[in-house]
C-alpha positions as CSV (number, residue, x, y, z in Angstrom):
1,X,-9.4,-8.9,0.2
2,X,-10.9,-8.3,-3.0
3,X,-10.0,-9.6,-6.4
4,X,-8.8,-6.0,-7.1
5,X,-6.7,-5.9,-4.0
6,X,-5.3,-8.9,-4.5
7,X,-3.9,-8.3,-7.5
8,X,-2.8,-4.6,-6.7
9,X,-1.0,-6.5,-3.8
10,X,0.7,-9.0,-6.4
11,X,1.8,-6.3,-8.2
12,X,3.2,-4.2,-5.0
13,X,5.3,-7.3,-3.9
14,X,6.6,-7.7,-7.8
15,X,8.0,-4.3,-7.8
16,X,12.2,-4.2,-7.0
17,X,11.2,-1.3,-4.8
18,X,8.9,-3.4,-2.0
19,X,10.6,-5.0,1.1
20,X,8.3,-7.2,3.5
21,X,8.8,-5.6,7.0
22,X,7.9,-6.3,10.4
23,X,4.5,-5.9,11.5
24,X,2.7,-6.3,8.1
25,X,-0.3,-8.6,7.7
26,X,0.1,-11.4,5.4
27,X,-3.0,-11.9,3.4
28,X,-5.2,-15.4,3.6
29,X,-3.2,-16.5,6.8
30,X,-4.3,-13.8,9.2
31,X,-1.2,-13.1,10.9
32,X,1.6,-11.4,11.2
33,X,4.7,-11.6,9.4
34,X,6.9,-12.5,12.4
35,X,10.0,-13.7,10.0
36,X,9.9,-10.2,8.1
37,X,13.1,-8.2,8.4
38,X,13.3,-4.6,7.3
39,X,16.3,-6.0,5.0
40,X,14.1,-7.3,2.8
41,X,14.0,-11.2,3.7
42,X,10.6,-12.5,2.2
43,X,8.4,-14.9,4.8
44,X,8.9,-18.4,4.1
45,X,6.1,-18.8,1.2
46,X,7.1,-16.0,-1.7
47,X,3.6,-16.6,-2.7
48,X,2.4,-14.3,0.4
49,X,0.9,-10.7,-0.1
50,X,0.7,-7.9,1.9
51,X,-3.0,-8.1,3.8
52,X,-3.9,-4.5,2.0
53,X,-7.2,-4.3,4.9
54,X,-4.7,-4.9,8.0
55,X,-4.3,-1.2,9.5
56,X,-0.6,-2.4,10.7
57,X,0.4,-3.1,7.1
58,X,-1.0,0.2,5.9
59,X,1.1,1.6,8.7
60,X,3.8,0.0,6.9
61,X,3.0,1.2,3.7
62,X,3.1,4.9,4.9
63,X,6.3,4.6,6.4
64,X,7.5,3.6,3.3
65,X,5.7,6.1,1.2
66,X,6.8,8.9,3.5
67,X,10.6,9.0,2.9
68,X,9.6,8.9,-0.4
69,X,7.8,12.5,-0.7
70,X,10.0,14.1,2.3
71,X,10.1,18.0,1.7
72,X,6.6,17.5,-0.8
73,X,2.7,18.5,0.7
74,X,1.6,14.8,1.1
75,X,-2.3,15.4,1.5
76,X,-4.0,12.0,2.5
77,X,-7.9,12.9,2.5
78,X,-11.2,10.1,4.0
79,X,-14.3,11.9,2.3
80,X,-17.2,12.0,-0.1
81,X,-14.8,12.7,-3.3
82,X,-16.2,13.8,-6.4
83,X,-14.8,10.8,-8.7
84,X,-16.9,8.5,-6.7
85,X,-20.3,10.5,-5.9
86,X,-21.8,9.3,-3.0
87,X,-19.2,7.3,-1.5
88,X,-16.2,8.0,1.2
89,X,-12.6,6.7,-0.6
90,X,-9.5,7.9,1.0
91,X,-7.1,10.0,-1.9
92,X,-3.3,10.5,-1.9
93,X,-2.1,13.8,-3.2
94,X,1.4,15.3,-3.7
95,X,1.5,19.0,-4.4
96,X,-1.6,19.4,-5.5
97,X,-1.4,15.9,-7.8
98,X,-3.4,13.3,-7.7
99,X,-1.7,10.0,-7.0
100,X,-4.5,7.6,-6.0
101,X,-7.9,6.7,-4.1
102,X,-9.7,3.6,-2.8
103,X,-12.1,2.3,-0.5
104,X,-9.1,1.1,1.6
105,X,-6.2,3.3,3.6
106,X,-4.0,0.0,2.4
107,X,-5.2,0.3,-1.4
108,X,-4.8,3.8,-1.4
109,X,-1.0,3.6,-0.2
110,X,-0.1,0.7,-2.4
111,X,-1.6,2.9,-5.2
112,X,0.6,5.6,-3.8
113,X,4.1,3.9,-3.8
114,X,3.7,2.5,-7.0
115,X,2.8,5.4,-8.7
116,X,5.9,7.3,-6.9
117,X,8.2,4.2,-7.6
118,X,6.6,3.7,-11.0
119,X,4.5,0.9,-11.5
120,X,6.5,-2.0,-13.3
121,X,5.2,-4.3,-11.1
122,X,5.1,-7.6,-12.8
């Protein structure tokens, strides 16, 4: 990941809100967090972060974000956008408001849930 990822990662993990969960990608190692529980139990180093380009982590993050925004128009867009001319970045959007875009379907949701949670990630 990037040096912007990685830090948008830190910052997910810091929030109260954010539980590890099966399935997610752990960043640096690779592989899977296999020792993730959806009650929350960290893996064994708390210095992990979520691997943001794994497509089973942003999985994750979705199924989190979901719940979250039942009952609103979530609107989850891959295109040419006009705040980045010339480039395809995926954009969140709830009712017609802007939560967040990125290059990556993982940035874009970790973007997403902390602007719904409100980011006071550490």
């Amino acid at each position: 990941m990037n040096p912007e990822a990685t830090d948008l990662a830190r910052r997910l993990v810091a929030h109260p809100s954010f539980a590890w969960a099966p399935g997610m990608g752990v960043a640096d190692y690779g592989t899977v967090c296999e020792h993730c529980e959806s009650t929350g139990i960290h893996p064994p180093d708390e210095d992990n972060i979520p691997d943001l380009d794994d497509a089973a982590t942003a999985g994750v993050l979705l199924a989190m974000l979901a719940p979250l925004v039942e009952g609103q128009d979530l609107e989850i867009t891959y295109a040419g956008v006009m705040r980045v001319p010339g480039r395809l970045t995926w954009e969140i959007d709830i009712d017609g408001r802007f939560l967040s875009q990125a290059d990556c379907f993982g940035e874009a949701l970790a973007l997403a849930l902390l602007a719904v949670w409100g980011d006071d990630g550490r």
